[in-house]
C-alpha positions as CSV (number, residue, x, y, z in Angstrom):
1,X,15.6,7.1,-23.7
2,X,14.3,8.4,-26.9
3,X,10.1,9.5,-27.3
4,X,9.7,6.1,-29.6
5,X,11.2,3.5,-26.4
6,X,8.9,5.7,-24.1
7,X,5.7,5.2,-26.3
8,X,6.5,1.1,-26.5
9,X,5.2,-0.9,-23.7
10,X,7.5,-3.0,-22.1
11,X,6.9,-5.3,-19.2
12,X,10.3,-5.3,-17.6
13,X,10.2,-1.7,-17.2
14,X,6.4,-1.8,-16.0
15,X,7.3,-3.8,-13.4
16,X,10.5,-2.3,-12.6
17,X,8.4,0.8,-12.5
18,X,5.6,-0.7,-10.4
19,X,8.0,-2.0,-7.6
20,X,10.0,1.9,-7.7
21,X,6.7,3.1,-7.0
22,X,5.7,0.7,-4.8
23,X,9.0,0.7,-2.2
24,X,8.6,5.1,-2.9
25,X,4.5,5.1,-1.6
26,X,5.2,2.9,1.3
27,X,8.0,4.3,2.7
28,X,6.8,8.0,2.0
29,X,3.4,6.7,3.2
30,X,5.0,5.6,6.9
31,X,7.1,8.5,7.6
32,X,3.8,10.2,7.0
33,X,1.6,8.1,9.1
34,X,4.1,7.9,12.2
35,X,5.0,11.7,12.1
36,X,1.5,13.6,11.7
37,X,0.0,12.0,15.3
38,X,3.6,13.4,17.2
39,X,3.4,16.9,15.4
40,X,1.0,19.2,17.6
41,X,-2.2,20.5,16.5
42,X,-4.8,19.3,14.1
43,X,-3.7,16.7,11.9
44,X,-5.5,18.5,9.0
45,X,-2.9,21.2,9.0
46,X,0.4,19.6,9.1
47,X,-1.2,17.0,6.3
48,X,-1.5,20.2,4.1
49,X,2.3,21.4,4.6
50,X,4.4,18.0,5.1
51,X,2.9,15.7,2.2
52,X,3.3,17.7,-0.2
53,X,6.7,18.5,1.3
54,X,7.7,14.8,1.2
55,X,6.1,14.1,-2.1
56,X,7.7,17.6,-3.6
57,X,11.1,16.6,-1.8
58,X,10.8,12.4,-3.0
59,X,9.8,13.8,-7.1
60,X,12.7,16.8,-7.0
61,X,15.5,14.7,-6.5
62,X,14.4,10.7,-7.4
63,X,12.3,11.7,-10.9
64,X,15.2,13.2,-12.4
65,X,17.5,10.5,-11.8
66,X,15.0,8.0,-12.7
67,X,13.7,9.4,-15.8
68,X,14.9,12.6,-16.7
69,X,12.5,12.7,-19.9
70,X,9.4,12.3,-17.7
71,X,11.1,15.0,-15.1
72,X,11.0,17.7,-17.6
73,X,6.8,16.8,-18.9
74,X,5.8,17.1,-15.4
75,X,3.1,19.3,-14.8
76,X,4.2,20.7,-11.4
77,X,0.5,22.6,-11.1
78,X,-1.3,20.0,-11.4
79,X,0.8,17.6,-9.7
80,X,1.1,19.8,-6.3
81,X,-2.8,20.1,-6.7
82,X,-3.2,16.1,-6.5
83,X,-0.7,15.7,-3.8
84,X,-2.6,18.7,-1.7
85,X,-6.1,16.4,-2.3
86,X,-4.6,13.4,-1.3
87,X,-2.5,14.4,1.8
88,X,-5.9,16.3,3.3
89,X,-7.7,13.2,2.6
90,X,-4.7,11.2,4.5
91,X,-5.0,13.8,7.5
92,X,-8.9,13.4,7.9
93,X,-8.2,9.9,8.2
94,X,-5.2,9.9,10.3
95,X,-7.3,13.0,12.5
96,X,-9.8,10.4,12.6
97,X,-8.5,7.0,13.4
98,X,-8.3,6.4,17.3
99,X,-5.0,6.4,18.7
100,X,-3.5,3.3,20.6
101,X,-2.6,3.7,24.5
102,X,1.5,3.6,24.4
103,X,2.6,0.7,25.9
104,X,6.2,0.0,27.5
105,X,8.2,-2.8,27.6
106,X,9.9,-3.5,30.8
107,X,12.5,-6.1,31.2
108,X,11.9,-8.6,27.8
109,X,13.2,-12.2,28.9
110,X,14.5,-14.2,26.4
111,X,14.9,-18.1,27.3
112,X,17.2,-20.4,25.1
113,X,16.3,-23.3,24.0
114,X,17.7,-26.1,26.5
115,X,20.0,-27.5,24.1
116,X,21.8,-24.1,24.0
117,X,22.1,-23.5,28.1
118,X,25.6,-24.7,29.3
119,X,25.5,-28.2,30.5
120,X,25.6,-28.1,34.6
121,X,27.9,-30.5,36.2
122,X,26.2,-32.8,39.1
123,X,27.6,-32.0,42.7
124,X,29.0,-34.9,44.3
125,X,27.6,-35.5,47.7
């Protein structure tokens, strides 16, 4: 992809884009949320050192393949820097929303519909 097709807007590859980062922020965004409550300590803490992990980890090895011109621009400093903000912001949040009692399933009874049971046979008398 040459400088010139990168300066030129085009809507297929904005919306191609905004889906890719889209599917990347959700699913980065859940393994965040459901790991930081299990992981002991203050949530604070391990915000600091896995989101930045999972965003560093997500950018090293997707970005490239992606766009390899935008790979090489990247301002890792200042990038790390935003991801460090935004994952302590995430971690007050998380440390501050109240957790939900667990709740187990026991035994999960599924009926069928009645025109899927067997047909039962009359007993003669």
């Amino acid at each position: 992809m040459t400088e010139q097709q990168l300066g030129e807007f085009n809507l297929v590859w904005f919306l191609t884009a905004a889906v890719i980062h889209t599917i990347m922020s959700v699913g980065l965004g859940l393994v965040f949320a459901l790991l930081l409550p299990t992981l002991p300590g203050p949530p604070q803490f391990w915000a600091i050192v896995i989101g930045p992990l999972l965003w560093l980890g997500a950018t090293s090895v997707v970005l490239p393949v992606i766009n390899p011109a935008m790979s090489a621009r990247l301002d890792w400093a200042s990038f790390m820097a935003a991801n460090i903000v935004y994952c302590l912001v995430m971690g007050f949040w998380i440390a501050c929303t109240p957790q939900v009692p667990e709740r187990r399933a026991y035994h999960l009874v599924f009926y069928a519909p009645t025109f899927l049971k067997k047909p039962t046979v009359p007993e003669k008398t």
